[in-house]
C-alpha positions as MATLAB code, in Angstrom:
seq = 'XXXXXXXXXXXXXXXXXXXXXXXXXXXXXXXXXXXXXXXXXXXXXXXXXXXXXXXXXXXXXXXXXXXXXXXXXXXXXXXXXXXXXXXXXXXXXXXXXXXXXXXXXXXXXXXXXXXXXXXXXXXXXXXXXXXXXXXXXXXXXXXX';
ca = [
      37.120   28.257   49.137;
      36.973   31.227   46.809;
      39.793   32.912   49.451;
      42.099   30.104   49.323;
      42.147   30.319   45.914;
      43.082   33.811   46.168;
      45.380   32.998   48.304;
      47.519   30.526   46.792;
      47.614   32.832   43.206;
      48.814   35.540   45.177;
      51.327   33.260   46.889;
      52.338   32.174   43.260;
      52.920   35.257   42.457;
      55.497   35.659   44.800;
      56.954   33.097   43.744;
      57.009   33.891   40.120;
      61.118   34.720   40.044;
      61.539   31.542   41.808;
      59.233   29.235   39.554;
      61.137   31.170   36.088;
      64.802   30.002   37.591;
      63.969   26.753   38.336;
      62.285   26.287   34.838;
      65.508   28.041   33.548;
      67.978   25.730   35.168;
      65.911   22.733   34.105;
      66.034   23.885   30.725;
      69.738   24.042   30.796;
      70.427   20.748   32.476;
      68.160   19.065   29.728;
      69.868   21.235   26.790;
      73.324   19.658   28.239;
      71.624   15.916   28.660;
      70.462   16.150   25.355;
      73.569   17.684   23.596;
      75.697   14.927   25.410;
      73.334   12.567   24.101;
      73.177   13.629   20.406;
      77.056   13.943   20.239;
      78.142   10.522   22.199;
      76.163    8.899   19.301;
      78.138   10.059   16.535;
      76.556   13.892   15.697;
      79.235   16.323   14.853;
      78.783   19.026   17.314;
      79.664   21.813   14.448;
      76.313   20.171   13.013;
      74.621   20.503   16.225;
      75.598   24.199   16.966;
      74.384   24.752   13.079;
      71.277   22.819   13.931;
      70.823   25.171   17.425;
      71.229   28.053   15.837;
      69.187   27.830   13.062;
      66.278   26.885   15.572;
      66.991   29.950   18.025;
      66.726   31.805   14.635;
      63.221   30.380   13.730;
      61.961   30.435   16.997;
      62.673   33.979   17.916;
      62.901   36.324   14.684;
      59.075   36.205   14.695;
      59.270   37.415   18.064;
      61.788   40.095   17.454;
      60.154   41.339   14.335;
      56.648   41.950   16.501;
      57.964   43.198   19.237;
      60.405   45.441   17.578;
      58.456   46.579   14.822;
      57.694   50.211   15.947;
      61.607   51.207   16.614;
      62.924   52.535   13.944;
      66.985   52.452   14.783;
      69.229   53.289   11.740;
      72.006   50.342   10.880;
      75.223   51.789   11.207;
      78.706   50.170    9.542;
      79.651   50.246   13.308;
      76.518   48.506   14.988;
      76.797   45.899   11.443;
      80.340   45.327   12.453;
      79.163   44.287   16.454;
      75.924   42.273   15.580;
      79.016   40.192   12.904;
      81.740   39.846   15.991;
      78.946   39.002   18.756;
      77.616   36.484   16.183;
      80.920   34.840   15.300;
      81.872   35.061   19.145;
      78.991   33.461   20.627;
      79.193   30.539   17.813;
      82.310   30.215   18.444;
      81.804   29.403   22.301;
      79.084   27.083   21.487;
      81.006   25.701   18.988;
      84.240   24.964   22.138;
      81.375   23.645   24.060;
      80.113   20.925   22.273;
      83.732   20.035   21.129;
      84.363   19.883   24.892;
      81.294   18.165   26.119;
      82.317   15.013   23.347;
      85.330   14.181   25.973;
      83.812   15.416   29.528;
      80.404   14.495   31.423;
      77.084   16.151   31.011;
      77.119   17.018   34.747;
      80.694   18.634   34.461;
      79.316   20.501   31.467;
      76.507   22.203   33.208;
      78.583   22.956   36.034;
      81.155   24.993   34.000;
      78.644   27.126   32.675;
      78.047   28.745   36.496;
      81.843   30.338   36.053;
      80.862   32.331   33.448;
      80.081   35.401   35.395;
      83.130   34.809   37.323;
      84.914   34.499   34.476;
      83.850   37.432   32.724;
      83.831   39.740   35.960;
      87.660   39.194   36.108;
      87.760   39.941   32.436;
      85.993   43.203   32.998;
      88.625   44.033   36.043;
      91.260   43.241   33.932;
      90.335   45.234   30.826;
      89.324   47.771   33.431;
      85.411   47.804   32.730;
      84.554   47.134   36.360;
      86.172   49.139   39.395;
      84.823   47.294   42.118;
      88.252   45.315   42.809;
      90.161   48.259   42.946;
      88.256   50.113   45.886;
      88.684   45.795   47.184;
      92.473   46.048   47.392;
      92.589   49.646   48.307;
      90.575   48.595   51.519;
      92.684   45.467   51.981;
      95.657   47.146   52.175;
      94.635   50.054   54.441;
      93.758   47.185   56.955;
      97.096   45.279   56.803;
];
């Protein structure tokens, strides 16, 4: 008995990555459930992202502040100026979200949030942060 037990914890061990994306997506598809609900009934989704925000603040400062206690990094005008724009940015796509998700399905909803790596590796081509469709092409066209 005692080996099967050791057994099936080491066997959940492997599994760990598996058993964190599966809670992750499941967090995600009840996040967009629950958002569609609130806002079909009448919630104004600028409210909502407020509401969001202000928990992800409550929930996680604590966090940050223990964990981070011991670095001691120096607040430039510059790193000020990139916390502000990442802020505003990332409110501002929540805030296009749950405008959007008021006139489209739940289920279309959490689909649409898979193309965001797609979306931002082409962004990253374009804007030339990312050189791995260059050496692409350059191998395409020695083959044709």
């Amino acid at each position: 008995m005692k080996h099967l037990v050791i057994s099936c914890a080491m066997s959940m061990e492997k599994q760990k990555h598996y058993i964190a994306m599966l809670f992750t997506q499941t967090i995600f598809a009840g996040m967009a459930l629950f958002s569609k609900s609130a806002i079909s009934q009448g919630m104004n989704p600028y409210v909502f992202v407020t509401y969001r925000q202000a928990f992800a603040i409550i929930a996680l400062a604590p966090l940050a502040a223990f964990f981070e206690r011991k670095s001691d990094v120096p607040l430039s005008y510059n790193i000020i100026l990139k916390i502000f724009l990442m802020s505003l940015l990332s409110t501002l796509s929540l805030d296009l979200y749950y405008f959007s998700i008021h006139y489209t399905t739940a289920t279309f909803a959490a689909a649409s949030t898979n193309l965001i790596p797609a979306i931002t590796f082409f962004m990253a081509v374009i804007l030339r942060y990312s050189s791995k469709l260059p050496k692409l092409t350059v191998s395409l066209f020695t083959f044709t």
